[in-house]
C-alpha positions as CSV (number, residue, x, y, z in Angstrom):
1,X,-40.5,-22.5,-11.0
2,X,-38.9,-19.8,-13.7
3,X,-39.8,-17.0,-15.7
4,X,-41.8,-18.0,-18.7
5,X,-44.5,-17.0,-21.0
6,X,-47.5,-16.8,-19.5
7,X,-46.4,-16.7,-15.7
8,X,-47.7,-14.3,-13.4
9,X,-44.5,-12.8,-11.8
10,X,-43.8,-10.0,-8.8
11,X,-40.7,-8.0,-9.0
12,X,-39.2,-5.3,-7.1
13,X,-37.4,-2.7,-9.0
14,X,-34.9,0.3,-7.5
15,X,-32.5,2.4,-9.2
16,X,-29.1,3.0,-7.8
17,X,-28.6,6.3,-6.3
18,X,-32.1,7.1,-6.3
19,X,-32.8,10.5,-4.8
20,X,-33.2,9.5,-0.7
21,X,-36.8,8.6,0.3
22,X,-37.3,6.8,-2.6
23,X,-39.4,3.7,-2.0
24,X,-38.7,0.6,-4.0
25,X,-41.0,0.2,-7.2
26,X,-43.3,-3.0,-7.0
27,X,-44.1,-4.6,-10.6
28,X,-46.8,-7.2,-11.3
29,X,-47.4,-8.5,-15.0
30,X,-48.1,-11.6,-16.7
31,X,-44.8,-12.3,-18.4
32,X,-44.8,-12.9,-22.6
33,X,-48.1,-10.9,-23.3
34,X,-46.9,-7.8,-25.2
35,X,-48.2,-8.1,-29.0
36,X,-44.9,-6.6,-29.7
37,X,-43.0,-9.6,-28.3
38,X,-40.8,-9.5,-25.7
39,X,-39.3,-6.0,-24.7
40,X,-35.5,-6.2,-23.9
41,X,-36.4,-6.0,-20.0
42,X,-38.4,-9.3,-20.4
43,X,-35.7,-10.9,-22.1
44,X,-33.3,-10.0,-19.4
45,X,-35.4,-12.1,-16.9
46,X,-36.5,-15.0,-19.2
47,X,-35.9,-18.4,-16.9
48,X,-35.1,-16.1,-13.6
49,X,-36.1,-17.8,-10.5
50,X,-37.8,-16.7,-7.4
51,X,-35.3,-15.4,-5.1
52,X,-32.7,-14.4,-8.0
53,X,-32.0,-10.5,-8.8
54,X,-30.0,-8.5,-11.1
55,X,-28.7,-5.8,-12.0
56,X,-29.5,-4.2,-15.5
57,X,-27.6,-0.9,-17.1
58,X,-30.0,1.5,-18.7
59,X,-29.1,4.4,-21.0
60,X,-31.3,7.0,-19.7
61,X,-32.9,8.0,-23.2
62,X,-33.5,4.3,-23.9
63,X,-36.2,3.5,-21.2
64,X,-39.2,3.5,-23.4
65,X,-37.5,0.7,-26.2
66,X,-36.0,-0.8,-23.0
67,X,-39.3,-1.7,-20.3
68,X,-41.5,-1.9,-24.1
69,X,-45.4,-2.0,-23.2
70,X,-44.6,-1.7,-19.6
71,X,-43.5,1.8,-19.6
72,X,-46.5,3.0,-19.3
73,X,-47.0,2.0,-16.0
74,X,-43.5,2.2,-15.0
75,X,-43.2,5.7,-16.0
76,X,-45.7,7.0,-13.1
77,X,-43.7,5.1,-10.3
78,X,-40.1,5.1,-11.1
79,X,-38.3,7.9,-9.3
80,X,-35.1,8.6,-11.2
81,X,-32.0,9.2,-9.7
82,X,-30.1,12.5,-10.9
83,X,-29.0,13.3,-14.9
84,X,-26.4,10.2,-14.8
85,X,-26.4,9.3,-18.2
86,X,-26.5,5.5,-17.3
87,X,-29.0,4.0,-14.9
88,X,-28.4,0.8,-12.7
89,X,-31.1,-1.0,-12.1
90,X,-31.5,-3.8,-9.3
91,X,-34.4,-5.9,-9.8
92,X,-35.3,-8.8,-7.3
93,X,-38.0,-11.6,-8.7
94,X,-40.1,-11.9,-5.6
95,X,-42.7,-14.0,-6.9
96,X,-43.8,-16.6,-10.0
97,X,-47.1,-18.0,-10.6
98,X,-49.8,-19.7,-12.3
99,X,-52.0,-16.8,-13.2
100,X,-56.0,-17.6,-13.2
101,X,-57.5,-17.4,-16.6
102,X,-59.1,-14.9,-16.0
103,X,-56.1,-12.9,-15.2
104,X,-54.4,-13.7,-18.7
105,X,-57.5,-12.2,-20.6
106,X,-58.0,-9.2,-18.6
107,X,-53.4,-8.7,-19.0
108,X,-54.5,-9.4,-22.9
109,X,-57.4,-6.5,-22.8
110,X,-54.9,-4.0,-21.2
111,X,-52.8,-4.8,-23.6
112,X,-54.4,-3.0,-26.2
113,X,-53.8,0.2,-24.6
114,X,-53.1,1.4,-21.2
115,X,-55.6,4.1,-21.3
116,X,-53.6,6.7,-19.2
117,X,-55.2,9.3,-21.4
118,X,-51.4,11.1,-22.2
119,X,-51.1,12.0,-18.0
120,X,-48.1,9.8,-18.0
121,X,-45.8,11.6,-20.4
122,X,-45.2,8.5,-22.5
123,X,-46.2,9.8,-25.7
124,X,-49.7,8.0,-25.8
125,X,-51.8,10.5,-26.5
């Protein structure tokens, strides 16, 4: 199985030189959902396989356009390394699969906004 629209898929995301004691960000989404279309970070694992990683460069200021409708939950977990200008990002596809129904209306709902009320810093209030 690969990553395409409408699969449920498990990643695991860490920057390089991340400050020490970082943990390792987990990310769950339904892949293809964003009313936008596909941020660049989904298009960088369209047709991935479980198992596969790679490893992404980042300008720092770009995040936002980069992870798309995902930054909003992204923003909260990942722990930045220094003021490198650059950020290398290893991501590891841990899991693909068949979400329930269920699961692709309630990803469609959230979808509409993420509801974090402006705590996040991502500009959403």
């Amino acid at each position: 199985m690969h990553i395409e629209n409408l699969k449920k898929i498990e990643l695991s995301l860490h920057f390089e030189a991340q400050p020490e004691g970082a943990d390792i960000c987990q990310l769950s989404f339904i892949y293809g959902l964003s009313r936008s279309g596909l941020c660049p970070f989904e298009e960088a694992l369209h047709q991935k396989k479980m198992g596969e990683s790679l490893l992404l460069v980042i300008p720092r200021n770009g995040l936002p356009e980069f992870f798309g409708h995902l930054y909003p939950e992204l923003c909260g977990k990942l722990k930045l390394p220094g003021d490198a200008a650059d950020l290398v990002l290893n991501v590891s596809v841990k899991a693909i699969e068949t979400p329930e129904d269920r699961e692709i209306v309630q990803a469609m709902a959230q979808s509409v906004g993420h509801g974090c009320g402006g705590s996040c810093d991502c500009g959403c209030s």
